[in-house]
N, C-alpha and C positions, 0 to 999 in steps of 0.2 A: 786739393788743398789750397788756402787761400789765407794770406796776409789777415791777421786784426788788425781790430782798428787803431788799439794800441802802435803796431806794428810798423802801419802807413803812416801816423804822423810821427812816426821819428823817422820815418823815410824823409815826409815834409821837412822835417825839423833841419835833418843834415843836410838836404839840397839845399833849403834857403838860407843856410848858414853859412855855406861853403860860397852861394852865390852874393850874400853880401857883403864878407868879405872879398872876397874878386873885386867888388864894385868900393868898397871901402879904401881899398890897395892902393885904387888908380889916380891919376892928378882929379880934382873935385871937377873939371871941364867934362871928365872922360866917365862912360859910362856902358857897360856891355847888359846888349839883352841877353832875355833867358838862353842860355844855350845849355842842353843838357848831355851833349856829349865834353862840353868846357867840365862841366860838373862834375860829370864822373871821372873825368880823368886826374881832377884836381882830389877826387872823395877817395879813389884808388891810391892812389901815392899817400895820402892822409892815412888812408886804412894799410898798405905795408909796411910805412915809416913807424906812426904811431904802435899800433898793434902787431906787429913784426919783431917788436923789438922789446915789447912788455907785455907785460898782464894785465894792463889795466881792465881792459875788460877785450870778450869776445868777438869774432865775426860779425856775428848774428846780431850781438847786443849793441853794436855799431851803426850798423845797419843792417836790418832783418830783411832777409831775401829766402826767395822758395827755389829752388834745385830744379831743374827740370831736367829730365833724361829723353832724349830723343833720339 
């Protein structure tokens, strides 16, 4: 099973969303590279604060991920 393409660019969409904002945030001097454990951690608290706590929309619709059982 494998992500569309639909899929991956809202993946893209909320990393670089979540990453410009970060970089938005800071004094205009200050500047953080790509970090994508910064990203998820910030996309994590966004998805159980937000979505946690309403319906706006789901999971998935959030950000779409594949399940893997191992």
């Amino acid at each position: 099973m494998t992500l569309t393409k639909k899929q991956i660019e809202r993946q893209d969409f909320v990393d670089n969303s979540i990453f410009e904002l970060i970089n938005d945030l800071l004094p205009s001097d200050k500047k953080i590279d790509w970090d994508i454990e910064l990203i998820a951690n910030v996309r994590e608290t966004i998805r159980k604060e937000a979505l946690g706590k309403s319906s706006i929309a789901d999971e998935k619709g959030f950000y779409p991920f594949i399940k893997i059982y191992g």
